[in-house]
C-alpha positions in Angstrom: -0.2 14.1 -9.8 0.1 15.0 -6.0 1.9 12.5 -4.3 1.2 12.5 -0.6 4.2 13.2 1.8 4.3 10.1 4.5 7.6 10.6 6.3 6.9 10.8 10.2 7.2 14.0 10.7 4.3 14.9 8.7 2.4 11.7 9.6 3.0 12.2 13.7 4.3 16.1 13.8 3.0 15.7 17.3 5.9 13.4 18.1 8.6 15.6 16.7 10.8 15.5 19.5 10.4 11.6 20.5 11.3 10.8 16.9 14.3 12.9 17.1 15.2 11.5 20.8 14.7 8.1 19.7 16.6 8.0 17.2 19.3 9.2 18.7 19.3 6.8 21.3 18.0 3.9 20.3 19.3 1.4 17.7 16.2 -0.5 16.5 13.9 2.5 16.7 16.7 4.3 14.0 17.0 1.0 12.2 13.2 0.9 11.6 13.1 4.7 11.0 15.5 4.3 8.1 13.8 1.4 6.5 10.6 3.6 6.5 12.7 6.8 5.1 14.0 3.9 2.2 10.6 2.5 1.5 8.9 5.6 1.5 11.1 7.4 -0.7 10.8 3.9 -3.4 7.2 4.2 -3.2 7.8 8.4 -3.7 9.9 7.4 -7.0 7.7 4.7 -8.6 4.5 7.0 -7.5 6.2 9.9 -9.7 6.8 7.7 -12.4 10.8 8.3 -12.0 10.7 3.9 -11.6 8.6 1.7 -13.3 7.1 -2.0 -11.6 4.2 -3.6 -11.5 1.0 -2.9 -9.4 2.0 -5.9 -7.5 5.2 -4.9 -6.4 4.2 -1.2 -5.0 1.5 -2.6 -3.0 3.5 -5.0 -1.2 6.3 -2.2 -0.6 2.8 -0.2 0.8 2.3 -2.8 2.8 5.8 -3.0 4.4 6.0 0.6 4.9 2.7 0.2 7.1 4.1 -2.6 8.8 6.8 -0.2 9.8 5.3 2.9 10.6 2.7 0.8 12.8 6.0 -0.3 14.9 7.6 3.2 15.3 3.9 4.3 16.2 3.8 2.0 18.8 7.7 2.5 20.1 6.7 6.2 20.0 3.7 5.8 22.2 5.7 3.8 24.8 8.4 5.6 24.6 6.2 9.2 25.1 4.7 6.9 28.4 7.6 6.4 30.1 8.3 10.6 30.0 5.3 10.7 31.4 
């Protein structure tokens, strides 16, 4: 099974050096990128069949790790308007 990368890098490589800046230098923004790393890497696991859980149970850890990338998304693209 190929089990598609989603860390940020690969899912915004065009915001490499905002992603590195900001989480340097600002608290929630690394807070948020570390709950997406976590998630992600869960999802990884159970995808690869390293963890077992129910259907119910990745979806809803899908759904969070959305939720999160949505919010560094949108703290990126500020963040890249005020360098502007």
């Amino acid at each position: 099974m190929n089990i598609e990368k989603h860390d940020l890098h690969h899912e915004f490589p065009e915001f490499k050096d905002e992603i590195r800046t900001l989480k340097m230098n600002n608290n929630h923004f690394a807070k948020v990128f570390k709950e997406y790393h976590e998630l992600d890497h869960e999802v990884i696991r159970i995808e690869e069949g390293v963890e077992n859980t129910s259907d119910d149970y990745l979806d809803q850890l899908k759904m969070k790790r959305l939720n999160h990338k949505d919010e560094l998304f949108l703290m990126l693209k500020k963040y890249q308007a005020t360098q502007a």
